[in-house]
N, C-alpha and C positions, 0 to 999 in steps of 0.2 A: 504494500500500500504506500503510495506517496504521502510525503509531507515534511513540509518546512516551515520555515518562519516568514510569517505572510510580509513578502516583499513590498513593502511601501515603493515602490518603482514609481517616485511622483513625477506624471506624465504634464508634461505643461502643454496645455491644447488652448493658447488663446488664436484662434484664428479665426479673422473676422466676420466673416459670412455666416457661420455658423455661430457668434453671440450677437451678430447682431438681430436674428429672432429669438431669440432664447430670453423668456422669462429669468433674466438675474437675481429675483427673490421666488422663483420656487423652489415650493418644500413640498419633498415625497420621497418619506422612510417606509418602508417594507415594515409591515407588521412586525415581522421577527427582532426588528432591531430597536423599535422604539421606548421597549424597557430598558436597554443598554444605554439609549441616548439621554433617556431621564435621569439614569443612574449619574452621568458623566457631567450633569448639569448640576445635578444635586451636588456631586464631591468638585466640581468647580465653587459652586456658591459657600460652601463651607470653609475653602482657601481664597476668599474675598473675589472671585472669580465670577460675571454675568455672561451669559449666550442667551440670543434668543432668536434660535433657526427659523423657525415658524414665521417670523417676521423678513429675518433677513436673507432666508432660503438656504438651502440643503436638503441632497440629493444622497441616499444610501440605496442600493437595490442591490440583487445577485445578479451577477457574471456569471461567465465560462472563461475562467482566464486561464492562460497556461503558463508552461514553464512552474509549477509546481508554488506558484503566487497564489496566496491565501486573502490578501486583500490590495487594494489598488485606487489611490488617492489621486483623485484628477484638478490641479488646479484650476478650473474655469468660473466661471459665474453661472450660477451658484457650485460652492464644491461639491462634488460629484465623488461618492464612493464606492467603490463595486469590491462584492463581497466572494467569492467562490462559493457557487451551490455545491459542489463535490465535494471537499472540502467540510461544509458548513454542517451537513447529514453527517459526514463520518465522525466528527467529533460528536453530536448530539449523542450518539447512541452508546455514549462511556461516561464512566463517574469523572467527573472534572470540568463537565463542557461547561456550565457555567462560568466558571472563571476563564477559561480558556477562550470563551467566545466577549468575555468582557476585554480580558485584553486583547484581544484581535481590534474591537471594536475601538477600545481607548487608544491605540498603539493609530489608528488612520485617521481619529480623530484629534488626538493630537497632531500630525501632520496638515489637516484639515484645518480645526479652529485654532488651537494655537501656536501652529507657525512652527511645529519643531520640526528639526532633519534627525537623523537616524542618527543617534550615538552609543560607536560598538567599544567603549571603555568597560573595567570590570572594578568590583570589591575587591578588598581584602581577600575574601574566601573563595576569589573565582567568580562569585554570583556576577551576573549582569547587571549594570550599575543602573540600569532604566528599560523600562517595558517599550522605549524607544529604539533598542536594539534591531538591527537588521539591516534588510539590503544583500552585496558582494557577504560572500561569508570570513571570517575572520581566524587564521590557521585553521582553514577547513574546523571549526567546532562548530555545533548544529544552533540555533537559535532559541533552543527550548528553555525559559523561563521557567522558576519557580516562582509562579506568580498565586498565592495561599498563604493562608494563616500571617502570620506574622509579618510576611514580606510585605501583604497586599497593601497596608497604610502607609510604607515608606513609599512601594512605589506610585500610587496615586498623589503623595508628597511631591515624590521628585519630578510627577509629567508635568506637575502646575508650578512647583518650582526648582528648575535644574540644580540651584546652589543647596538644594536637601544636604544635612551633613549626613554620614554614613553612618547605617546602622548596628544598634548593639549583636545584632546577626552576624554580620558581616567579620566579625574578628575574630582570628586566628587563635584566642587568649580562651581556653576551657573554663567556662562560668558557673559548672557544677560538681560535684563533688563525685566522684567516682570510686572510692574506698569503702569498705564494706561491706561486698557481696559475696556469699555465701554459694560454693557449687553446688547445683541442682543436679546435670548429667554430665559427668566427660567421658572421653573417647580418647584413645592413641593408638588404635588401630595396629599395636603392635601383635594380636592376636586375634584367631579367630572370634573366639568370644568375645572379640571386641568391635567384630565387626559392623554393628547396626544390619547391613543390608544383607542380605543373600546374598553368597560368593556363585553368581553363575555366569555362564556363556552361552548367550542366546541368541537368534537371527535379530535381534536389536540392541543386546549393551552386553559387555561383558562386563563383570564387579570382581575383584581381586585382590589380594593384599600382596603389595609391592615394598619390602625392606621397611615396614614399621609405617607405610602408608597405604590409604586404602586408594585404588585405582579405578577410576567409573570409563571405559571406555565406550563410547556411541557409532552406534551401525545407520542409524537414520538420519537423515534429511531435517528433522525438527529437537527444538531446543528440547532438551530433559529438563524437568525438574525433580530433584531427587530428596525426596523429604524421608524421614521418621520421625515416628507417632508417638510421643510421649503419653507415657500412662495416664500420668496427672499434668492437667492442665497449668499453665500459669497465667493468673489474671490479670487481665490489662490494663486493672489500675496499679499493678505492682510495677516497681522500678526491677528491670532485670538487664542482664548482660548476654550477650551470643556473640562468640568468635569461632572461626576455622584458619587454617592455614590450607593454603591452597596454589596451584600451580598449573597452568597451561602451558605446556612448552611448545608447541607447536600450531600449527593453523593460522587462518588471515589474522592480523592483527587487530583487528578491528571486530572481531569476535567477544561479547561481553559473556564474561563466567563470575561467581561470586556466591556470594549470602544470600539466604531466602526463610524467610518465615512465616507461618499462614497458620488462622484460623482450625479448628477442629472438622468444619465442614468443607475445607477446601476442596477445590478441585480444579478442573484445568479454567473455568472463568472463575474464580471464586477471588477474593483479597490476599492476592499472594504481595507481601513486601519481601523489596529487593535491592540490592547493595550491590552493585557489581561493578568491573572495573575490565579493560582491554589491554593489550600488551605495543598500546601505542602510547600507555601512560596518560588516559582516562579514567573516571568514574563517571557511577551513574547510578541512581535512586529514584525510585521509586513505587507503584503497586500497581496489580495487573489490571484491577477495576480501570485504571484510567486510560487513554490514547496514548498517549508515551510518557518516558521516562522523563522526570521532573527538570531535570537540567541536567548536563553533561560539563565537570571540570577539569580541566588538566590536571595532573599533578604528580611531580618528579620523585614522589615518594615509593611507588610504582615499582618493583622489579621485574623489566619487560622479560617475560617467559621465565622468569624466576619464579620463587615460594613468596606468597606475600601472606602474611597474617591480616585477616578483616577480622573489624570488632564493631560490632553497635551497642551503645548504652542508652536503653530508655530509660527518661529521668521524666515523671510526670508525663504529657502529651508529645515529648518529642525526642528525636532522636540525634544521639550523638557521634558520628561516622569516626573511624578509627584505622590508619591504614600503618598496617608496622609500627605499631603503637606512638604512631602521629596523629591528632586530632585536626581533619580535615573540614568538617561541614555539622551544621545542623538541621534539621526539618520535620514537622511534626509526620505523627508519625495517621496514618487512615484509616487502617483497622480498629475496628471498635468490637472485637469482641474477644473474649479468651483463646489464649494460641496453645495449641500442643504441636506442631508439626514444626521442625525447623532442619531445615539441609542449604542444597548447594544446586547453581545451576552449572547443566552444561551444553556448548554450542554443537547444531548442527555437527555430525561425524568428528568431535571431539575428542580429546582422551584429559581428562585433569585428576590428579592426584591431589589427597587431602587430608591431612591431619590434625591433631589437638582440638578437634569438638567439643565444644564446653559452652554451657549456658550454664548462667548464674544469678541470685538473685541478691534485693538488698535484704542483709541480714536485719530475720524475726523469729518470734519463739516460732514461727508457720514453718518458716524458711529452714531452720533448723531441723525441724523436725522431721520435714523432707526429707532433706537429703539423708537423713539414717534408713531412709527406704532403700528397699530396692527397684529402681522405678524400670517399668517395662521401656520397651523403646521396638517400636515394630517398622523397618525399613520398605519405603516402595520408591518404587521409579514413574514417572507419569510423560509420557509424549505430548509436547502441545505444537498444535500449527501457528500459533502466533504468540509473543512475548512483549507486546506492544511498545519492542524499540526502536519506535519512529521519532523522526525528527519533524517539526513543527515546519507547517510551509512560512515560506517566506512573504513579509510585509515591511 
């Protein structure tokens, strides 16, 4: 499936003949968009900000644009926006599209009403510094915005005013406490009984233990995800910890493999969250509910086709990304219900090895009391046709 970040490619068409019959004050928004245009007037007016289209005219409808352009700002009288219908359907039909289709929307209306151009600077953390981002792509990285929770008031701060100072997100400096967690399950896969999954060889994966690690190798054409089933659940208002160590040594580059966690009920559409990183020295986060992955950062901490250790700490509502015990990124976390399944993805005809499994929790008399169990742990393998890591069209 295509997609990118909706190319503002702002087309300048003043050419005479055609404004000079052209009604310069009409207005005519597409039903689908005139919740978005309200919204954008509202968080104008609350940054001392007036528009009033209605009067002074503005044009939004859907297009058929190509080249993989998600929205397209025309400077004429009146501005003229055209939205991608193809596009527009395939985000609607996943968790997220709201905000997704807000910033679509804000990202042309900004170029629109207030006069901004595309600026592809970044944060502290990598994040993109404004939902103004886009155009030419910038070291080939995708345009995908974390635009939710937390981010969404800076960034709606910074489209009304660019000098926004940077937010308490955006820093590289761990703001919570991390000490204190008590093991739940670990693995070191130096034996079979420590396996989690079935050791087999089958016309789709072979599972193996390879020198004190376990070996998931794939036969198919589609991502695996490779989870096991905790006995006892962990509840989602508890603060917990989940690390692997992990290794692709070969394949395109550009292959994402990593962490995964999901619900009790999961399944190949279910709320699978995901931590994963490429051997071109990316990451990327996100859940399966949504159209793609939340944003994609660089980051040199990476050992391309090396062992890299991932770690997530949920603290409260969000999540604190962890690469080779570097503290990269934070972001809330989507799932809202208690987890027992947690593994590891792997790409198309991949082979990754993986060791030191350990989930853990913050220590309580609960927490304690667990881990003196013996807790079951039951291993599957799951084929999915799609992993929704797409990149967001361009605007």
């Amino acid at each position: 499936m295509k997609c990118l970040r909706y190319s503002s490619v702002c087309v300048l068409l003043f050419i005479l003949v055609f404004t000079s019959c052209k009604d310069s004050h009409e207005y005519s928004v597409d039903s689908a968009f005139t919740e978005y245009l309200q919204r954008f007037e509202d968080e104008a007016a609350t940054r001392g900000r007036t528009f009033d289209p209605k009067s002074s005219g503005l044009i939004i409808e859907f297009g058929d644009l190509s080249g993989d352009v998600a929205g397209l700002t025309h400077y004429e009288k009146p501005i003229r926006i055209q939205i991608d219908k193809t596009y527009w359907d395939a985000i609607s039909k996943t968790a997220g599209a709201d905000m997704m289709k807000e910033d679509l929307l804000f990202h042309e209306l900004g170029h629109g009403l207030l006069g901004r151009e595309h600026l592809n600077t970044t944060l502290e953390n990598g994040d993109w510094k404004s939902i103004m981002c886009g155009g030419d792509k910038v070291n080939d990285r995708a345009w995908n915005i974390n635009y939710r929770g937390e981010r969404r008031k800076y960034y709606l701060d910074e489209l009304f005013k660019e000098s926004t100072a940077a937010p308490d997100f955006s820093s590289l400096e761990l703001a919570v406490d991390t000490t204190g967690y008590s093991t739940f399950v670990q693995r070191n896969f130096d034996t079979q009984d420590q396996a989690i999954w079935p050791l087999v060889d089958d016309s789709q994966h072979k599972i193996s233990l390879d020198n004190g690690r376990l070996c998931f190798q794939s036969k198919v054409d589609q991502t695996y995800l490779v989870l096991a089933k905790m006995g006892t659940s962990i509840s989602i208002n508890s603060n917990f910890s989940y690390e692997i160590t992990i290794q692709y040594p070969t394949g395109t580059a550009t292959n994402q493999y990593g962490l995964i966690f999901a619900p009790a009920s999961s399944n190949a559409t279910d709320s699978t969250e995901y931590f994963t990183i490429n051997n071109n020295q990316r990451m990327f986060m996100g859940n399966r509910l949504w159209y793609s992955f939340f944003t994609e950062l660089p980051e040199s901490s990476i050992v391309q086709a090396g062992v890299n250790k991932l770690k997530v700490f949920k603290v409260g509502g969000i999540l604190y990304y962890f690469i080779n015990g570097i503290y990269c990124y934070r972001s809330e976390i989507v799932t809202s219900t208690n987890l027992n399944q947690f593994g590891f993805m792997v790409p198309a005809q991949g082979t990754v090895w993986v060791d030191n499994f350990k989930i853990a929790q913050q220590a309580s008399a609960g927490v304690v009391q667990k881990v003196k169990q013996n807790i079951q742990v039951i291993g599957g393998a799951q084929v999915i046709s799609d992993f929704n890591q797409h990149t967001i069209n361009k605007q």
